[in-house]
C-alpha positions as a Markdown table, in Angstrom:
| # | Residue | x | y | z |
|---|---|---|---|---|
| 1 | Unk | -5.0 | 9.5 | 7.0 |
| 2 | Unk | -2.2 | 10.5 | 5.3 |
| 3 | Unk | -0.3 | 11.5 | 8.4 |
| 4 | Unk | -0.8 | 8.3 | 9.4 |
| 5 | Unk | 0.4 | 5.6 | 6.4 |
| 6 | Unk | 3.2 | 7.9 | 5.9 |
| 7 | Unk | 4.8 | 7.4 | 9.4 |
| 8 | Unk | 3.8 | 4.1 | 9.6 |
| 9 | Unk | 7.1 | 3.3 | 7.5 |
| 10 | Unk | 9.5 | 4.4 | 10.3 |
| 11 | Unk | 6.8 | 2.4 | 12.7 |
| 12 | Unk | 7.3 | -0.9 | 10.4 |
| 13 | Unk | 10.7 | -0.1 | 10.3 |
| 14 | Unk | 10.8 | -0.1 | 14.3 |
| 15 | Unk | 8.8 | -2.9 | 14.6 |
| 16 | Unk | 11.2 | -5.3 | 12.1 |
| 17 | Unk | 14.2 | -5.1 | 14.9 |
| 18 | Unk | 11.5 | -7.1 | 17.0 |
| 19 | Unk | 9.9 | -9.8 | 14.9 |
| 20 | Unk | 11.2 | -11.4 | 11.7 |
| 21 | Unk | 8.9 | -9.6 | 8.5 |
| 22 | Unk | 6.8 | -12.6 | 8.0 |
| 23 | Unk | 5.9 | -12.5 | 11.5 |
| 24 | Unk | 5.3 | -9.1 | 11.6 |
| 25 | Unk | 3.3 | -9.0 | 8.6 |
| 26 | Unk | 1.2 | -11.8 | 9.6 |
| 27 | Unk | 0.5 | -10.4 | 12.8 |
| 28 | Unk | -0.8 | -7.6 | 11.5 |
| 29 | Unk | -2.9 | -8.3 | 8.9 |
| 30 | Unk | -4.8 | -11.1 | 11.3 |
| 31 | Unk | -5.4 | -8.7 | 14.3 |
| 32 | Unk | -6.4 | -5.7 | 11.6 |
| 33 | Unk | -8.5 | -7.9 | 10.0 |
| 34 | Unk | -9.9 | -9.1 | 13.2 |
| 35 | Unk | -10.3 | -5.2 | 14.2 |
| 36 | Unk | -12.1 | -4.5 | 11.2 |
| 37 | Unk | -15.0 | -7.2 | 11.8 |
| 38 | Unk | -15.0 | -6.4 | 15.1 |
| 39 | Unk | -16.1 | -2.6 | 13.5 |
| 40 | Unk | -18.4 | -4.2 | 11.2 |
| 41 | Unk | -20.3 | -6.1 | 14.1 |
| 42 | Unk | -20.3 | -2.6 | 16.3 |
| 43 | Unk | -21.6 | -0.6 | 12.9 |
| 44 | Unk | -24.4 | -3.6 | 12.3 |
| 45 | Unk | -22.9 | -4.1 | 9.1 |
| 46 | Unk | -23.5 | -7.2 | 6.7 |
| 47 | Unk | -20.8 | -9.9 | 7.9 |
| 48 | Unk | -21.8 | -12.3 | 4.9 |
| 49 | Unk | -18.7 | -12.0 | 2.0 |
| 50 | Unk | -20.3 | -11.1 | -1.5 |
| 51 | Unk | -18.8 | -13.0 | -4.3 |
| 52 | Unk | -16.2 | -14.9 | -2.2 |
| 53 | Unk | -13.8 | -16.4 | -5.1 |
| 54 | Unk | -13.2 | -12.2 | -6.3 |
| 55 | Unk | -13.0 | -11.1 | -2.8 |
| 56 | Unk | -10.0 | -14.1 | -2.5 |
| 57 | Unk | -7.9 | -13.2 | -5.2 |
| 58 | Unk | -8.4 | -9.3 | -4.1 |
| 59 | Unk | -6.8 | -11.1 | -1.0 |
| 60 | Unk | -4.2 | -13.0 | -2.1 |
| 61 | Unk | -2.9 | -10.1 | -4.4 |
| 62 | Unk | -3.3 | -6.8 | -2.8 |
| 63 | Unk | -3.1 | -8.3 | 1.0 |
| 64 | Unk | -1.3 | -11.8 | 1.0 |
| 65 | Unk | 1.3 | -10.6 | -1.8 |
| 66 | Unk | 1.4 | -6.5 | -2.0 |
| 67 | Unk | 1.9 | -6.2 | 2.3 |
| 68 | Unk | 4.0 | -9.4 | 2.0 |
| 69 | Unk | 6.9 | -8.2 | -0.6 |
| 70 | Unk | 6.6 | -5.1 | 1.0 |
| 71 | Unk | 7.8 | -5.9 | 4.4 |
| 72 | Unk | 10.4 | -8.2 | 3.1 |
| 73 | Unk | 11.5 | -5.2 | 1.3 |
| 74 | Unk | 10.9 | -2.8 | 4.3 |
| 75 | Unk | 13.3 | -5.4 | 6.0 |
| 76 | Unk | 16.7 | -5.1 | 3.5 |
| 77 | Unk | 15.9 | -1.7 | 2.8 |
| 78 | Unk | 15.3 | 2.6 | 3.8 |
| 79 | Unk | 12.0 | 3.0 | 4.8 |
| 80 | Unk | 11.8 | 6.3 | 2.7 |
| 81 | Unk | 12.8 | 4.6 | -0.8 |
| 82 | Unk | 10.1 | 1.7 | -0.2 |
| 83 | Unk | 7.2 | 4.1 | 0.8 |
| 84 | Unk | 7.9 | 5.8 | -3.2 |
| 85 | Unk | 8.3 | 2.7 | -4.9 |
| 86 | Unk | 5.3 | 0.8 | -3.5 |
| 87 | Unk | 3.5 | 3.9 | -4.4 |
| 88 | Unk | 4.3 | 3.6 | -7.9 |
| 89 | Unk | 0.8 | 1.7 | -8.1 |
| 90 | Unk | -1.4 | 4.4 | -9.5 |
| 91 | Unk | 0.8 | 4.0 | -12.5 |
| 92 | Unk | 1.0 | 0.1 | -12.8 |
| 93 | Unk | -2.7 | 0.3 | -12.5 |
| 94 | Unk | -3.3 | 2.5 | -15.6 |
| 95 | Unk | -1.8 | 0.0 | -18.2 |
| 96 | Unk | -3.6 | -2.6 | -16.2 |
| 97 | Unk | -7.2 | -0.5 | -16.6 |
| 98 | Unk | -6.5 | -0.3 | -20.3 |
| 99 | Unk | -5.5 | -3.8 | -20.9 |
| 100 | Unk | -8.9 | -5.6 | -18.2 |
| 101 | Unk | -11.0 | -2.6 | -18.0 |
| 102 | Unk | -11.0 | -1.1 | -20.9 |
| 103 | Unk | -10.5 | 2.3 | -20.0 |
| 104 | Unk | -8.8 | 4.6 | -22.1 |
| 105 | Unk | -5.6 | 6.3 | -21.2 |
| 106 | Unk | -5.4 | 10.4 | -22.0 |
| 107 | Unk | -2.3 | 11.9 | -23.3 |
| 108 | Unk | -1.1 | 13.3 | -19.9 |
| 109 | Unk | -1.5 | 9.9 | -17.9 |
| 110 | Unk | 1.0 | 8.3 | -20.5 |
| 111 | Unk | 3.4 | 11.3 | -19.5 |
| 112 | Unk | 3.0 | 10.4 | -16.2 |
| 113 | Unk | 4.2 | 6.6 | -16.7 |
| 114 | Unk | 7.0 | 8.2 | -18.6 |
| 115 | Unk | 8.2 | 10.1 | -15.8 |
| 116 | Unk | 7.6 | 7.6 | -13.2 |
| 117 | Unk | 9.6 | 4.6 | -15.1 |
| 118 | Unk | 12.5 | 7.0 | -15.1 |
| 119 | Unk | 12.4 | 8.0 | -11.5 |
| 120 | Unk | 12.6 | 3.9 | -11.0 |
| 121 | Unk | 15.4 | 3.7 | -13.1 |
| 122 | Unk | 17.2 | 6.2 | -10.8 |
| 123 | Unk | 16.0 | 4.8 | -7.3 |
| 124 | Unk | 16.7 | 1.1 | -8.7 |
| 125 | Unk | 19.7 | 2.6 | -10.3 |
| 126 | Unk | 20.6 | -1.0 | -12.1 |
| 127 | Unk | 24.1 | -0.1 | -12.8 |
| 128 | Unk | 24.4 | -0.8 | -9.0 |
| 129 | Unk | 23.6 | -4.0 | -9.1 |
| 130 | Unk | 24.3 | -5.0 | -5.3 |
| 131 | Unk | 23.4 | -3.2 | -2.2 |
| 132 | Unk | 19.3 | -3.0 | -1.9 |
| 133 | Unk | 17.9 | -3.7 | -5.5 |
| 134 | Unk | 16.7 | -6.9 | -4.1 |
| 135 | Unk | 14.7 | -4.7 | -1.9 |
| 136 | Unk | 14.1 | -2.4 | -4.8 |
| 137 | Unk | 12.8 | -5.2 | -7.1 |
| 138 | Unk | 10.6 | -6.0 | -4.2 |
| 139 | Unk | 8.7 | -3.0 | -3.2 |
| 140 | Unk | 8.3 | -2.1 | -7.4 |
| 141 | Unk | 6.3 | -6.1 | -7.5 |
| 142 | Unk | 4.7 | -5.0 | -4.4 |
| 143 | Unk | 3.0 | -1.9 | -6.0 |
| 144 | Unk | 2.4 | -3.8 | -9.4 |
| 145 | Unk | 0.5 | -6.7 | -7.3 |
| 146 | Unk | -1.5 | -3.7 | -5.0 |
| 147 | Unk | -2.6 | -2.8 | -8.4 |
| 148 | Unk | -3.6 | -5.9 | -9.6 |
| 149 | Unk | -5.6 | -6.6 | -6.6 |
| 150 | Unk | -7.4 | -2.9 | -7.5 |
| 151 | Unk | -8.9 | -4.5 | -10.7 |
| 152 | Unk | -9.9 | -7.2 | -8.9 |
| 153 | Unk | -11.6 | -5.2 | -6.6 |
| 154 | Unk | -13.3 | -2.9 | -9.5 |
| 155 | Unk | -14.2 | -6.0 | -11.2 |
| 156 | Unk | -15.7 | -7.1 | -7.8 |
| 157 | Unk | -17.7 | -3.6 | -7.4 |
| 158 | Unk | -18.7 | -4.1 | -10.9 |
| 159 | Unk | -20.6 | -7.5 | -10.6 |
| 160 | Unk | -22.2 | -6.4 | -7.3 |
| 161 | Unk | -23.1 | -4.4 | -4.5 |
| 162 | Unk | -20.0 | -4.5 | -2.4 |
| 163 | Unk | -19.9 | -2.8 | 1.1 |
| 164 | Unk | -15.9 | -1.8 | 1.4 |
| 165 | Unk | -15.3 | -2.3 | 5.2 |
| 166 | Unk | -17.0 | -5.5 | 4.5 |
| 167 | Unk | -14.6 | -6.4 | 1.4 |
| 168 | Unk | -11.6 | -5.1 | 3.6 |
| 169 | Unk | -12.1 | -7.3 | 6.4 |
| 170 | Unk | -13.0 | -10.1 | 4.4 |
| 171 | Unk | -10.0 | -9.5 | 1.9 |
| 172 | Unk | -7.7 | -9.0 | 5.3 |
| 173 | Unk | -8.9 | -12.1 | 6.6 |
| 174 | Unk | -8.4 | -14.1 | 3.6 |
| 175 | Unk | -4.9 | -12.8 | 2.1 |
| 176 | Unk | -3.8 | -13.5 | 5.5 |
| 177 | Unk | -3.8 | -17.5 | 5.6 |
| 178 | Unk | -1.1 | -17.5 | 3.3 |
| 179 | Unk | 0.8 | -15.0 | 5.5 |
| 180 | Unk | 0.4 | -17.1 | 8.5 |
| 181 | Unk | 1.1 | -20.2 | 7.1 |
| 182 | Unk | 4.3 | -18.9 | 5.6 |
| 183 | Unk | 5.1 | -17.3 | 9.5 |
| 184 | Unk | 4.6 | -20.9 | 11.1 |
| 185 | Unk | 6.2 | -23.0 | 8.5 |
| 186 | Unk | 9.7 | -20.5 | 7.7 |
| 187 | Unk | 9.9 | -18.0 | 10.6 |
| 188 | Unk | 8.7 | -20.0 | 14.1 |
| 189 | Unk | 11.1 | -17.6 | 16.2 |
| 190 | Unk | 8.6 | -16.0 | 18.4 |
| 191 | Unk | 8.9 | -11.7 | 18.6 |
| 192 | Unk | 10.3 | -10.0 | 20.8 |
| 193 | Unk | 7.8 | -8.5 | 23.0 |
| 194 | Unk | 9.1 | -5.0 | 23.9 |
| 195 | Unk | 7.2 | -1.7 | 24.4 |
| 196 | Unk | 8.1 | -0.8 | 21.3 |
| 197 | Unk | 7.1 | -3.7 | 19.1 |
| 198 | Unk | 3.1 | -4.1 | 21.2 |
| 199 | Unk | 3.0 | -0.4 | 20.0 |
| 200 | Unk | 4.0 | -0.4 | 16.8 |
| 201 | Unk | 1.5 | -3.5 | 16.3 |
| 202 | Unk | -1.4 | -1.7 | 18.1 |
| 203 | Unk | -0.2 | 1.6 | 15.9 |
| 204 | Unk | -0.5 | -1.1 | 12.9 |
| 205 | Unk | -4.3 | -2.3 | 13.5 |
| 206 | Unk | -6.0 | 0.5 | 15.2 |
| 207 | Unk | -5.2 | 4.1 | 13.6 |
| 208 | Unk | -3.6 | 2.6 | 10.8 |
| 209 | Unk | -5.7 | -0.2 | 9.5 |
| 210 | Unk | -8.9 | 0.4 | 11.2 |
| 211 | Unk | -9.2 | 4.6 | 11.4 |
| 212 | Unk | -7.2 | 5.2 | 8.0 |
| 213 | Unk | -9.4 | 3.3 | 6.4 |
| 214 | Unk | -12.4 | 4.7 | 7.7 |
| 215 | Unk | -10.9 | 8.1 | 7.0 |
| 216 | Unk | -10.3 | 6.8 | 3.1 |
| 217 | Unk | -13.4 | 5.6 | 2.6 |
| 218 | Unk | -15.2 | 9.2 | 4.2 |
| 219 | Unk | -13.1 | 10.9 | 2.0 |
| 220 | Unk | -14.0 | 9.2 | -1.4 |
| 221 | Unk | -17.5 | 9.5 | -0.3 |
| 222 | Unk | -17.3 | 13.5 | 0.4 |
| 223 | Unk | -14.4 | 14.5 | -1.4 |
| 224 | Unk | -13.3 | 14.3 | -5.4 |
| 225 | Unk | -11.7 | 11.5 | -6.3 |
| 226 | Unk | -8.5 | 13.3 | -7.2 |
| 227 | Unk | -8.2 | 15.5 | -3.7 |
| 228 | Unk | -8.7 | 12.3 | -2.4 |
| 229 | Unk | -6.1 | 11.2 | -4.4 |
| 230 | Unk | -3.9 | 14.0 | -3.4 |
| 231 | Unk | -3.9 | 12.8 | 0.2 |
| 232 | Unk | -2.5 | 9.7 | -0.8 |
| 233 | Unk | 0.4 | 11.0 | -2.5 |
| 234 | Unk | 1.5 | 12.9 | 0.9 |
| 235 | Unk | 2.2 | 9.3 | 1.9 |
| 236 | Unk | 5.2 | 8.5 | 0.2 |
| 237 | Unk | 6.6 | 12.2 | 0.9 |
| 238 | Unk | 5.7 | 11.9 | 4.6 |
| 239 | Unk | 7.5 | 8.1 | 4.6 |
| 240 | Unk | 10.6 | 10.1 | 3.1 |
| 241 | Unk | 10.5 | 13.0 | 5.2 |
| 242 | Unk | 10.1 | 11.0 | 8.9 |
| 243 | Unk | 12.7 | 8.4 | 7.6 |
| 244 | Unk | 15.1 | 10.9 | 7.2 |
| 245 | Unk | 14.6 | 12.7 | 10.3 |
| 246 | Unk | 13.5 | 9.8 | 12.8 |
| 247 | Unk | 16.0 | 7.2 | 11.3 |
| 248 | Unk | 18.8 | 9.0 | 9.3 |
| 249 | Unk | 17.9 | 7.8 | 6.0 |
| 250 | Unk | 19.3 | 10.7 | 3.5 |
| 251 | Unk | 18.5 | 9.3 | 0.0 |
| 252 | Unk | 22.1 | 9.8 | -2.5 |
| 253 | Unk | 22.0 | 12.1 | -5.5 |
| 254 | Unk | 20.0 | 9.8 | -8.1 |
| 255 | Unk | 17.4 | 8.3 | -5.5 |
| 256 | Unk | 16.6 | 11.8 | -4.8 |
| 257 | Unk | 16.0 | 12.5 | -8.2 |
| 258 | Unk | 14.3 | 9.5 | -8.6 |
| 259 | Unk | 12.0 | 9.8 | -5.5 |
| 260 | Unk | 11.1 | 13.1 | -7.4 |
| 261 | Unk | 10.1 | 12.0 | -10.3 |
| 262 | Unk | 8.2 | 9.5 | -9.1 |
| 263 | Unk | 6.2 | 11.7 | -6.7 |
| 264 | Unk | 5.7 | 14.4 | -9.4 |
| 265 | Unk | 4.4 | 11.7 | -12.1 |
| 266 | Unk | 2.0 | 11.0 | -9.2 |
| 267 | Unk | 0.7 | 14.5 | -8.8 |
| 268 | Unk | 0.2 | 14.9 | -12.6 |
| 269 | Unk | -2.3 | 12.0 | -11.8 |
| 270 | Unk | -3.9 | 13.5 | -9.2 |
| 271 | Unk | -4.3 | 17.2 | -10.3 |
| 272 | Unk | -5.8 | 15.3 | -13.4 |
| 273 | Unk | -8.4 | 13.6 | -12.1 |
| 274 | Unk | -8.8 | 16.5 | -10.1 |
| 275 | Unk | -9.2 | 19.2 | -12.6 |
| 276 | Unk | -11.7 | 16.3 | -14.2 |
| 277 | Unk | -13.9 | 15.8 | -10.8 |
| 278 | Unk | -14.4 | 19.7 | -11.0 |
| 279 | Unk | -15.4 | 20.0 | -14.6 |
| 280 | Unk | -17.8 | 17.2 | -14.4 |
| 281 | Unk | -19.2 | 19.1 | -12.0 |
């Protein structure tokens, strides 16, 4: 799973020299979420949405508006700098569980926001102001809306008894009207339909949307939630990596630092919940 959101930044990447991001974006989220009823209907799975207005604004923020800012800021910017900063959601969505949810924050998940909002103030680095904080700025809102759309979803789980691949394909379906609409109405140029753009797409709905999430799901169902968690983390690290060897992305001295940071605030998170999962146990 890991293996493949992380590479799927240099794939996007690729795919963005072919189709303008609102088309590309749109494209994919349609066709995945057409892939994933398609899985639903092979499985015998309930096809009937439960609680539709939830399952729309799930949709609008952590589909329609998380994917959306993200590929407009895959388009100005390095692949392996948006990968961290979109990743920055685990920590957006503490402060968000306290404030909705109710749920208390420890001691060391506080630390961890600490030294996530300095690694952002050394990849933003805002004494730069040109260059790719546009594209910074972007990918940071993109996180902070995938979170939002996560409390929406555990409100959603909360009030009823929500199949996931259901909710997913639904979600898909319906944060991807806005998507299209903004395609049509801004971006009609048509994509360039090379070899390397029909497989970056059929990379984008098959292992990426349909498998990874299958693999996700199994491995919250088997797995702790933190070494799930821990998975999820080799994303951004894999994004870095394969950006920097597949397209020559070398991050300067304070992104690097940053990107650490960042990355190291998240696997404070995860060990936690890890070393949690184990003594509830």
């Amino acid at each position: 799973m890991a293996v493949f959101w992380g590479y799927n930044w240099v794939v996007m990447k690729t795919a963005l020299r072919y189709a303008e991001p609102a088309v590309f974006v749109a494209m994919r989220v349609f066709l995945g979420a057409v892939f994933l009823f398609l899985v639903l209907v092979v499985l015998r799975r309930r096809l009937r949405p439960v609680n539709l207005r939830l399952t729309l604004v799930v949709g609008l923020l952590q589909t329609g508006g998380s994917l959306g800012l993200m590929t407009w800021a895959l388009a100005s910017g390095a692949a392996g700098k948006t990968a961290v900063l979109v990743f920055t959601m685990p920590l957006w969505l503490l402060p968000m569980s306290w404030v909705v949810l109710g749920e208390r924050l420890r001691r060391l998940q506080w630390f961890s926001v600490a030294l996530a909002v300095a690694g952002l103030v050394l990849v933003v680095e805002p004494w730069h102001m040109g260059g790719s904080l546009q594209s910074n700025l972007l990918a940071v809102t993109s996180g902070i809306l995938w979170a939002a759309g996560t409390v929406a979803a555990k409100l959603l789980s909360a009030r009823a008894d929500v199949d996931i691949l259901s909710l997913n394909a639904w979600q898909m379906l319906l944060g991807s009207i806005p998507l299209v609409i903004v395609a049509l109405v801004f971006s009609p140029v048509a994509p360039v339909w090379s070899g390397a753009f029909i497989a970056a797409m059929v990379f984008n709905i098959v292992p990426v949307t349909g498998l990874g999430l299958l693999l996700w799901f199994y491995a919250l169902r088997v797995l702790p939630a933190g070494t799930a968690g821990l998975a999820t983390l080799c994303t951004p690290v894999l994004g870095v990596v394969s950006a920097w060897v597949q397209l020559g992305e070398r991050p300067g001295r304070f992104e690097a630092v940053g990107m650490v940071l960042i990355v190291s605030a998240l696997g404070v998170l995860a060990l936690r919940q890890l070393v949690s999962g184990r003594k509830a146990v």
